[in-house]
C-alpha atoms as a printed R data frame, in Angstrom:
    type eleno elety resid chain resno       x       y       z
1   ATOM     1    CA   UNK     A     1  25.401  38.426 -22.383
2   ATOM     2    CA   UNK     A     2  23.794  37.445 -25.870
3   ATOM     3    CA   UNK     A     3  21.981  40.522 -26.482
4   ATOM     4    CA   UNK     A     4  19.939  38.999 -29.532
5   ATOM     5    CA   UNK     A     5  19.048  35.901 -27.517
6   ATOM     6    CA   UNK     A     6  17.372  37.964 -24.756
7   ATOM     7    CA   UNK     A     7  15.457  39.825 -27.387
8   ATOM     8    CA   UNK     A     8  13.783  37.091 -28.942
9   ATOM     9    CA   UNK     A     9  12.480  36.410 -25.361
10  ATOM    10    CA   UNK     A    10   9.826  39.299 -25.620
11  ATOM    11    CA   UNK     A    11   8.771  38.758 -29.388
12  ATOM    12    CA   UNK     A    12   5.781  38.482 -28.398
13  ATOM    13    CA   UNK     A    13   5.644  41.960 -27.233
14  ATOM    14    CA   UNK     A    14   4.419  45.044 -29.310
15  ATOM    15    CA   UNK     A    15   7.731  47.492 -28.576
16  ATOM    16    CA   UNK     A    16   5.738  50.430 -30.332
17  ATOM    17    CA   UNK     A    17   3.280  50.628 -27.690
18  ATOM    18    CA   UNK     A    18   5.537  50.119 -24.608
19  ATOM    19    CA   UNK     A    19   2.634  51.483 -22.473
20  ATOM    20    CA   UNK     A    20  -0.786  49.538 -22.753
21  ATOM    21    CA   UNK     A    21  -1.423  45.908 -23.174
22  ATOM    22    CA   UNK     A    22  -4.001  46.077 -26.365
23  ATOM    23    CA   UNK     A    23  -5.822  42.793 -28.717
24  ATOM    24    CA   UNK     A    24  -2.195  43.039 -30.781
25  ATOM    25    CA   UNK     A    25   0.135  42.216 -27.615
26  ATOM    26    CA   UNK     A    26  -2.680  39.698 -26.959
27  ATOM    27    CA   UNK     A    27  -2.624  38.275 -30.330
28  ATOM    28    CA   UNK     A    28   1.359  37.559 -30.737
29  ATOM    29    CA   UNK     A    29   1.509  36.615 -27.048
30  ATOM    30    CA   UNK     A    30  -1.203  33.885 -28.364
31  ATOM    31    CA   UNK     A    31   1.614  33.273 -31.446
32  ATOM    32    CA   UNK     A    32   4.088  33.147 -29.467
33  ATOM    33    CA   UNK     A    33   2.870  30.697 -27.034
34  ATOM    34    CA   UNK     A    34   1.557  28.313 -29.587
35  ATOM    35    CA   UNK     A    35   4.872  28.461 -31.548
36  ATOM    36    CA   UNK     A    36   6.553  27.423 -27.653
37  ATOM    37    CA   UNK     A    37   4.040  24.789 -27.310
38  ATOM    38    CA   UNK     A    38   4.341  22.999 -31.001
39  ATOM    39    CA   UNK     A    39   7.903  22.789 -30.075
40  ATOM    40    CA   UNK     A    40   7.833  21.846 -26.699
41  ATOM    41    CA   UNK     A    41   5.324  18.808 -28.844
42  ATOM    42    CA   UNK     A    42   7.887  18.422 -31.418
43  ATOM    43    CA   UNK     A    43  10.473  17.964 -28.848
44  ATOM    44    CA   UNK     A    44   7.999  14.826 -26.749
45  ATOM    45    CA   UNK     A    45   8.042  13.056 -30.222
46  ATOM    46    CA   UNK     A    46  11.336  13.320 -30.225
47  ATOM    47    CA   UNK     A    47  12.153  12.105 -27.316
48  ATOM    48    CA   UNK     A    48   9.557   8.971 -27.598
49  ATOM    49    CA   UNK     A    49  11.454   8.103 -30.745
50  ATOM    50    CA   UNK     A    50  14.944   7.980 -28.684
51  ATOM    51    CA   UNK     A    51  12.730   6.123 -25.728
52  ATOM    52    CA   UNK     A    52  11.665   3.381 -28.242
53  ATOM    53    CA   UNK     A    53  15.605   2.827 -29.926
54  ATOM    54    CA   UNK     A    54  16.887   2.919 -26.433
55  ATOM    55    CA   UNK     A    55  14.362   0.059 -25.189
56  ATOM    56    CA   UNK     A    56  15.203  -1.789 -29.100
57  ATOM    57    CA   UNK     A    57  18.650  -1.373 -28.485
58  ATOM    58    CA   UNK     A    58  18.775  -2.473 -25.065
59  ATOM    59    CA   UNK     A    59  16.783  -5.470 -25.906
60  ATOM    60    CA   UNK     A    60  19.273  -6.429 -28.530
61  ATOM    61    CA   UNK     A    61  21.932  -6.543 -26.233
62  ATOM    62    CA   UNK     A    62  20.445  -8.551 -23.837
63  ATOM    63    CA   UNK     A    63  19.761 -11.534 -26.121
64  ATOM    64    CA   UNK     A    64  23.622 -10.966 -27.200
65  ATOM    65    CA   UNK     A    65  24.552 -12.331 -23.516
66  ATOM    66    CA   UNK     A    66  22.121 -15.244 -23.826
67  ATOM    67    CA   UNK     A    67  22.813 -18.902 -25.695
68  ATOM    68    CA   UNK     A    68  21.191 -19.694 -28.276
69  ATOM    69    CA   UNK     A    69  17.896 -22.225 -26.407
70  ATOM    70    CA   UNK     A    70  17.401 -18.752 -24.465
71  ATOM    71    CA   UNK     A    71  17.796 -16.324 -26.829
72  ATOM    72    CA   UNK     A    72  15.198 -18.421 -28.901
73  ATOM    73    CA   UNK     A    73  12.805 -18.380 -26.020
74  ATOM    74    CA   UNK     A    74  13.317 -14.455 -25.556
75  ATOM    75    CA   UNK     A    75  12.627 -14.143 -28.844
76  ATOM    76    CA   UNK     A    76   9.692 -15.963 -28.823
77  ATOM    77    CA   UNK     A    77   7.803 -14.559 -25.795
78  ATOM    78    CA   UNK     A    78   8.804 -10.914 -27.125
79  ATOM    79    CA   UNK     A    79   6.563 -11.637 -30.366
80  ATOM    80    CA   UNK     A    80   3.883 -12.956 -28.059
81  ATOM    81    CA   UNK     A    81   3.694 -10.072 -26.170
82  ATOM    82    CA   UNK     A    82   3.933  -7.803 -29.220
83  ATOM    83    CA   UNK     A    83   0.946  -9.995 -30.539
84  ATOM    84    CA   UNK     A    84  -0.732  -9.815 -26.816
85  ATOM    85    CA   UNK     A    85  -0.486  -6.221 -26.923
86  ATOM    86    CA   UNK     A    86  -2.221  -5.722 -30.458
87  ATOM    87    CA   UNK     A    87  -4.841  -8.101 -29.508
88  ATOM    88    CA   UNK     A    88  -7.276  -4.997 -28.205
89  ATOM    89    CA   UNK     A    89 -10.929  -3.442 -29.282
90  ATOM    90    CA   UNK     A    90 -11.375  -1.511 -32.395
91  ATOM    91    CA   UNK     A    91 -10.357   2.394 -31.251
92  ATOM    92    CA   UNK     A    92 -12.350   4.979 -32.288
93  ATOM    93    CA   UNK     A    93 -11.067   7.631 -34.558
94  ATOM    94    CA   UNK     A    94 -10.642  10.748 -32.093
95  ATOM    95    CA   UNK     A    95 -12.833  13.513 -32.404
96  ATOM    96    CA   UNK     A    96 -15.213  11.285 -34.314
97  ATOM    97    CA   UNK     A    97 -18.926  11.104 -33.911
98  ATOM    98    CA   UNK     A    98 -18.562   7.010 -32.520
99  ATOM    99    CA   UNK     A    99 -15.486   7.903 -30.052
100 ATOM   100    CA   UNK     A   100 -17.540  11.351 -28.701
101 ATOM   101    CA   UNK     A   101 -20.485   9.046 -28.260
102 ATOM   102    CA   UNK     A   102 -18.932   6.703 -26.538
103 ATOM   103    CA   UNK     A   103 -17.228   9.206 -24.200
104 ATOM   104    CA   UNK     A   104 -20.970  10.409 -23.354
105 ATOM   105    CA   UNK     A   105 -22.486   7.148 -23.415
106 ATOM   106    CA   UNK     A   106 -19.784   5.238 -20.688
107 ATOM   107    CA   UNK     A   107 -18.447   8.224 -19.351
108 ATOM   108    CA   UNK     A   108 -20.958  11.168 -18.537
109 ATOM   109    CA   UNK     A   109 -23.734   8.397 -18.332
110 ATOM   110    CA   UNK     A   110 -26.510   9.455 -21.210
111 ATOM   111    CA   UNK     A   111 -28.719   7.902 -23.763
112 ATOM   112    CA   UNK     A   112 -26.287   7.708 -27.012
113 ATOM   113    CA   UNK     A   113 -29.424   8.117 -28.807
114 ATOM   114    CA   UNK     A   114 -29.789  11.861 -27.246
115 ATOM   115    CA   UNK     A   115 -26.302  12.764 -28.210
116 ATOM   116    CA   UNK     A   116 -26.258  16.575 -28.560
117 ATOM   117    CA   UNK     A   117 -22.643  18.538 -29.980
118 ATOM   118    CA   UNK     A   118 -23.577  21.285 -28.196
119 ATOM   119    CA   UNK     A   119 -24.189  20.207 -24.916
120 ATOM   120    CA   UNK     A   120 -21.217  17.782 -24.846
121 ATOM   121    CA   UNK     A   121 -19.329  20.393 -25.385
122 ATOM   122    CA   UNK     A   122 -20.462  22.760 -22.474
123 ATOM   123    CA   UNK     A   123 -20.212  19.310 -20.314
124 ATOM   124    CA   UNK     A   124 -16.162  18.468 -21.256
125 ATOM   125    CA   UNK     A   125 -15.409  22.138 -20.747
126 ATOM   126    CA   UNK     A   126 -14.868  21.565 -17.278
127 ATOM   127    CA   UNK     A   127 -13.365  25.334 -16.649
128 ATOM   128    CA   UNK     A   128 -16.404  26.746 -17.881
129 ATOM   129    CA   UNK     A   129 -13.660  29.594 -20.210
130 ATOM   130    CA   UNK     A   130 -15.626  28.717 -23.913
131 ATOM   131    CA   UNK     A   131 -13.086  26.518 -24.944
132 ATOM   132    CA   UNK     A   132 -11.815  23.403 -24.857
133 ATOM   133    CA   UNK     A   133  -8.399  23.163 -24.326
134 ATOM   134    CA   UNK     A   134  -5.545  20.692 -24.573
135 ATOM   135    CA   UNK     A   135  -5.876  19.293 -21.384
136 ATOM   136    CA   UNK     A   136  -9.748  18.816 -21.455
137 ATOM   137    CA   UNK     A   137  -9.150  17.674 -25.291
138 ATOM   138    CA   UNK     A   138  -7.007  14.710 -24.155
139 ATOM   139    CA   UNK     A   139  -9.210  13.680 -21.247
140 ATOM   140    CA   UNK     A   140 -11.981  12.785 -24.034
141 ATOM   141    CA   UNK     A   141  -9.119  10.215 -25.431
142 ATOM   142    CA   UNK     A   142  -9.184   8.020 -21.778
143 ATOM   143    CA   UNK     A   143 -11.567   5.174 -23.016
144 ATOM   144    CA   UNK     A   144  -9.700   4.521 -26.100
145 ATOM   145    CA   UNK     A   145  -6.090   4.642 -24.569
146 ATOM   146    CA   UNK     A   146  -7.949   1.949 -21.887
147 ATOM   147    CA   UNK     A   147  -8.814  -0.380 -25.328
148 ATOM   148    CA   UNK     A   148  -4.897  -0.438 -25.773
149 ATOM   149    CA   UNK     A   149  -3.360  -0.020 -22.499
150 ATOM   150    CA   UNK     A   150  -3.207  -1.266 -19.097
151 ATOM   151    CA   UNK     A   151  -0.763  -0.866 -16.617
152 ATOM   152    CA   UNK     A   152  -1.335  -4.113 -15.164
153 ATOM   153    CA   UNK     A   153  -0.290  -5.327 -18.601
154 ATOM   154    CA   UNK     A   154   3.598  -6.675 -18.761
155 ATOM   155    CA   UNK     A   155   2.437  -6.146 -23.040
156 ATOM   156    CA   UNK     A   156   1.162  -2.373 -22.674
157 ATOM   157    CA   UNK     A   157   4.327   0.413 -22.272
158 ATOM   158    CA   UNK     A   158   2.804   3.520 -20.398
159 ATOM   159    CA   UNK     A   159   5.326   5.759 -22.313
160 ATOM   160    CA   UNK     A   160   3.725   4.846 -25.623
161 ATOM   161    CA   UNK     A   161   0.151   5.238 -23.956
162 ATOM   162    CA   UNK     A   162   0.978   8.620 -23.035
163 ATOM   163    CA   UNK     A   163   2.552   9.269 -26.919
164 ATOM   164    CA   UNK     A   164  -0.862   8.147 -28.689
165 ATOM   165    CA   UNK     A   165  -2.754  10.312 -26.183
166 ATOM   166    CA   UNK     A   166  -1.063  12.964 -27.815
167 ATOM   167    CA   UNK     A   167  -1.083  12.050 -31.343
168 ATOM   168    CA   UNK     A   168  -4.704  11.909 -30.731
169 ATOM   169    CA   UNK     A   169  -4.710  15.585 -29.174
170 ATOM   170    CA   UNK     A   170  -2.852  16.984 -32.357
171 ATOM   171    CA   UNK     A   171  -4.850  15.151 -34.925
172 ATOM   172    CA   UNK     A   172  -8.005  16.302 -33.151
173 ATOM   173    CA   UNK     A   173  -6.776  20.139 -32.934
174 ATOM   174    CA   UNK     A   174  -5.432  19.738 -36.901
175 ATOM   175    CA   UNK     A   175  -9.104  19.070 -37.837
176 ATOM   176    CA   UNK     A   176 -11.132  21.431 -35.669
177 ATOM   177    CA   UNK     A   177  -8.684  24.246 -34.288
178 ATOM   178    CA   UNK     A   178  -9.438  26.564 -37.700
179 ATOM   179    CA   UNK     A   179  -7.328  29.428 -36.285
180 ATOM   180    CA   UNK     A   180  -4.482  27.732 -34.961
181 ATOM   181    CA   UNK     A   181  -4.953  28.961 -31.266
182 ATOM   182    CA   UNK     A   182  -4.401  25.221 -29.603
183 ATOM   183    CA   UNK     A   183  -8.283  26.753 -28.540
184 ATOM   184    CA   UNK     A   184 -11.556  24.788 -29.363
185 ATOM   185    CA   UNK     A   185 -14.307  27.223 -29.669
186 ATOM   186    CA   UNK     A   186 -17.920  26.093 -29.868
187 ATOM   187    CA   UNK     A   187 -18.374  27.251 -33.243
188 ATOM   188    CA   UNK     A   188 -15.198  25.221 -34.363
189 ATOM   189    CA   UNK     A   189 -16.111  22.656 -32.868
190 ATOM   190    CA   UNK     A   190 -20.085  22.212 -34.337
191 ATOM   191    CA   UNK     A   191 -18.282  23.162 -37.519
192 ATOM   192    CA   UNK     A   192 -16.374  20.318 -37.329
193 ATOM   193    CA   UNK     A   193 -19.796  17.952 -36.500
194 ATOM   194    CA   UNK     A   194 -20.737  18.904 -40.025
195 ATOM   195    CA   UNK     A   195 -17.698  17.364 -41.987
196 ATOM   196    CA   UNK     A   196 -18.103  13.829 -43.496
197 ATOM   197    CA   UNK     A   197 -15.646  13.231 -41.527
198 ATOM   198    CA   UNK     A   198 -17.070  13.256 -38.348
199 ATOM   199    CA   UNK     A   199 -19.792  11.107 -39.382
200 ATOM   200    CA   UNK     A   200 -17.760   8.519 -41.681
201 ATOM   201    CA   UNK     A   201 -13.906   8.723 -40.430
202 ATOM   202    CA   UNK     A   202 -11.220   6.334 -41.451
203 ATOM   203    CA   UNK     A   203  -9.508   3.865 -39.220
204 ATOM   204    CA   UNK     A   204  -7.445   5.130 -37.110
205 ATOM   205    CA   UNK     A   205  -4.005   3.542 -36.872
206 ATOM   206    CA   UNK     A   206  -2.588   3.116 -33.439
207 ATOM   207    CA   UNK     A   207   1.090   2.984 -32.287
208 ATOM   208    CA   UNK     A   208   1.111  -0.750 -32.570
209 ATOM   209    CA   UNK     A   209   0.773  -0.379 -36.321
210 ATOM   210    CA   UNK     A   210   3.199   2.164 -36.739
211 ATOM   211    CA   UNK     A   211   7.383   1.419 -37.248
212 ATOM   212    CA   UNK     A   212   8.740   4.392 -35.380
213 ATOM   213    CA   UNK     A   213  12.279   3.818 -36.450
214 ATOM   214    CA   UNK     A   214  14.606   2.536 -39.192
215 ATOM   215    CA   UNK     A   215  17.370  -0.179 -38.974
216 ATOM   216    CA   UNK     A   216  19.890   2.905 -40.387
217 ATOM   217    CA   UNK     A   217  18.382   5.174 -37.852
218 ATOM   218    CA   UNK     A   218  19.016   2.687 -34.832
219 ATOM   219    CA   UNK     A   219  22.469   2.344 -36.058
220 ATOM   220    CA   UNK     A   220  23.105   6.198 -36.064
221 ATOM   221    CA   UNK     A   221  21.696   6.125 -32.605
222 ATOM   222    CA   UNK     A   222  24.198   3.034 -31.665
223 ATOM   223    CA   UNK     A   223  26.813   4.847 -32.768
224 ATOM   224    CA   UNK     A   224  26.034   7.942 -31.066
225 ATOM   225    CA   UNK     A   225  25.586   5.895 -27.360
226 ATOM   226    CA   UNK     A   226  28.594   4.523 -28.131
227 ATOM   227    CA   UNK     A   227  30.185   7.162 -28.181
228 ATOM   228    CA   UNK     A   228  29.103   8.681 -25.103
229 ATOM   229    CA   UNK     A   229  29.921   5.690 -23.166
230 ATOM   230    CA   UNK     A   230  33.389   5.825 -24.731
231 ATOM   231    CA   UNK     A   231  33.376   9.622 -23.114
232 ATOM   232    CA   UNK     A   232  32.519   8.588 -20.417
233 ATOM   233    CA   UNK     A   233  34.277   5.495 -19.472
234 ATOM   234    CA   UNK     A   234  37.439   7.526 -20.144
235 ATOM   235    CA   UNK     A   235  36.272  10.759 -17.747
236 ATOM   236    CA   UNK     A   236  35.960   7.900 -15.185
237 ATOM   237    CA   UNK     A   237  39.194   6.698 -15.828
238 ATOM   238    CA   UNK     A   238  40.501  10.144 -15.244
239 ATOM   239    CA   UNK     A   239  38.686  10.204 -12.399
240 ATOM   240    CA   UNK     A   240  39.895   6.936 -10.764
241 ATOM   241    CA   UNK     A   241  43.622   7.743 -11.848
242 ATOM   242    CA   UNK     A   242  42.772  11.003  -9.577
243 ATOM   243    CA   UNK     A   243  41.393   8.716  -6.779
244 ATOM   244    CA   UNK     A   244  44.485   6.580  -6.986
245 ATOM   245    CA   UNK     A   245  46.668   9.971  -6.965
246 ATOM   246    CA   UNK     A   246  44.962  11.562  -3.507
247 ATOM   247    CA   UNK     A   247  45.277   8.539  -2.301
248 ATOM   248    CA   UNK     A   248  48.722   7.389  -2.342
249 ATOM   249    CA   UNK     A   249  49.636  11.072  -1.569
250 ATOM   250    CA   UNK     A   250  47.286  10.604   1.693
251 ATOM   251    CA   UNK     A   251  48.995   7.219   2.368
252 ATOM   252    CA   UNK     A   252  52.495   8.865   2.160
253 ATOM   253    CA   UNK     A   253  51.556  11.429   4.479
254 ATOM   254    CA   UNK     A   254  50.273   9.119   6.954
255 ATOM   255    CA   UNK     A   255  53.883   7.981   6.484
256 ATOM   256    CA   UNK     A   256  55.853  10.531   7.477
257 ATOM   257    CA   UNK     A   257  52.891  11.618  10.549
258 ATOM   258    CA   UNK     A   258  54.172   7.713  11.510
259 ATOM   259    CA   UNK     A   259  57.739   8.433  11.052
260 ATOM   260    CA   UNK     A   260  57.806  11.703  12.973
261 ATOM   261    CA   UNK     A   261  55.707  10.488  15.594
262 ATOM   262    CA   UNK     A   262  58.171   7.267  15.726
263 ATOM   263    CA   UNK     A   263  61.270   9.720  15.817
264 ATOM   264    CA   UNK     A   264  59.448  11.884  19.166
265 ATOM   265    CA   UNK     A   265  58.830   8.650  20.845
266 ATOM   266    CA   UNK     A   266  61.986   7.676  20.404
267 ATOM   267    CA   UNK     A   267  63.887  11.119  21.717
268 ATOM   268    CA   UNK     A   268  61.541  10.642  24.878
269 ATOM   269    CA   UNK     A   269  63.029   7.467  25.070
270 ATOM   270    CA   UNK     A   270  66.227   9.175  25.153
271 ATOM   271    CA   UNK     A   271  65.963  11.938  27.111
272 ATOM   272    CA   UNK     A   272  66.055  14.023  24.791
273 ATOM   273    CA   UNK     A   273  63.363  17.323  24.211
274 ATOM   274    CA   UNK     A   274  60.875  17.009  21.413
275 ATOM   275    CA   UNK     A   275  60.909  19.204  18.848
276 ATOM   276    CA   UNK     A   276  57.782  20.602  16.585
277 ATOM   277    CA   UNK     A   277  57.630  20.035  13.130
278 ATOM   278    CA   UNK     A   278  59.726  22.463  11.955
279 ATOM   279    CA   UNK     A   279  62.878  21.669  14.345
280 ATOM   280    CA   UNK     A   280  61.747  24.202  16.929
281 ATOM   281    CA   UNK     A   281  62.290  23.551  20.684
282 ATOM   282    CA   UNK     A   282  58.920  22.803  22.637
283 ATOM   283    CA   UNK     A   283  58.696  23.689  26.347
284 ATOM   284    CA   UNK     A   284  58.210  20.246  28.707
285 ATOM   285    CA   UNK     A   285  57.240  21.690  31.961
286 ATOM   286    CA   UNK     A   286  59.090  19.224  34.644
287 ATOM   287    CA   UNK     A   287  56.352  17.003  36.740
């Protein structure tokens, strides 16, 4: 057992008072949850970047198997989709004062001229705990995404929907999450009404605008599927050597079941006893 390993499961726990829970066990459970959940967000980008070579890479191949009139026509209705796709509403900088406006204008159904901080807030914090958390956070990104994305859309990738919706969540959180709780308090977040820029943000630059990859980087990633295809074309081959190996053991067994079987018949035949497998006399009662 790696001693050290189960250890730094329970940092989070205060092993000079092994006998009450107190605010400093709730404070580094708090850090140690936050440091589980930036990875577990570091690990999503991560895996979106992979997503996106894979779906590069795959298209690349594809055209490879095509002639040149349709690999020109691929080509061709790929950039119109790309262009399709981009083709979409201005989006709102998140956490702004014109995307939370619109949320309570087209979503909870008031006057945008009555738009109160405080009160949205008490209305998106659908738990009623005094915070808002991720979850309620990325809710309030919906009528963007819908600007960019629709699943109806052969243009608009679902994946990448679901990777802005949470670049939007962690630029929001960078901006009004002071104390680096993944928590929005009330005060943080009227705090955060008050900066220029909530009143006056800059554009906000969606995935479409963004190269997620380098050519160098795809290539390391090439290389790297290569190789695991080379793995495990030869574990197959292993495999169907081992196939081939069972089975013409199982065929020369059915042999020799044939040939004994052939040989009994054939003492029958003669009037002779049959004998088991191992030579032995068997008992034939007389009818």
């Amino acid at each position: 057992m790696d001693h050290q390993a189960l250890l730094k499961q329970f940092d989070h726990l205060n092993h000079l008072n092994p006998d009450k829970f107190e605010s400093t066990d709730l404070d580094m459970l708090i850090k140690a949850a936050t440091s589980d959940l930036e990875h577990y967000d570091k690990t999503r980008h991560e895996e979106f970047k992979r997503y996106e070579m894979m779906k590069e890479h795959e298209r690349r191949e594809y055209l490879k198997t095509l002639n040149e009139e349709k690999r020109r026509e691929e080509e061709s209705k790929f950039e119109e989709m790309k262009k399709k796709h981009e083709n979409h509403p201005k989006v709102n900088h998140p956490g702004s004062k014109d995307q939370l406006k619109e949320v309570w204008e087209e979503t909870d159904g008031l006057d945008p001229n009555d738009f109160d901080p405080k009160t949205f807030f008490i209305l998106h914090d659908v738990n009623n705990d005094g915070f808002l958390d991720e979850q309620e956070l990325e809710a309030l990104f919906t009528k963007e995404l819908e600007k960019v994305y629709d699943p109806k859309n052969e243009e608009d990738d679902m994946v990448e929907m679901e990777e802005e919706r949470l670049r939007m969540r962690e630029h929001v959180m960078n901006e009004v999450d002071t104390n680096k709780d993944r928590l929005v308090t009330l005060e943080e977040f009227l705090k955060a009404t008050e900066k220029k820029e909530f009143l006056e943000p800059d554009s906000w630059e969606t995935l479409d605008q963004q190269q997620f990859f380098t050519e160098e980087e795809l290539r390391e990633y090439e290389n790297i599927i290569t190789l695991q295809e080379n793995e495990l074309k030869k574990k197959a081959d292993e495999l169907q050597k081992q196939k081939e190996e069972l089975q013409r053991q199982h065929d020369q067994l059915e042999a020799q079941k044939l040939e004994y079987h052939q040989m009994e018949q054939k003492k029958l035949q003669q009037g002779i006893s049959p004998s088991g497998p191992t030579g032995e006399l068997k008992f034939e009662p007389h009818i």
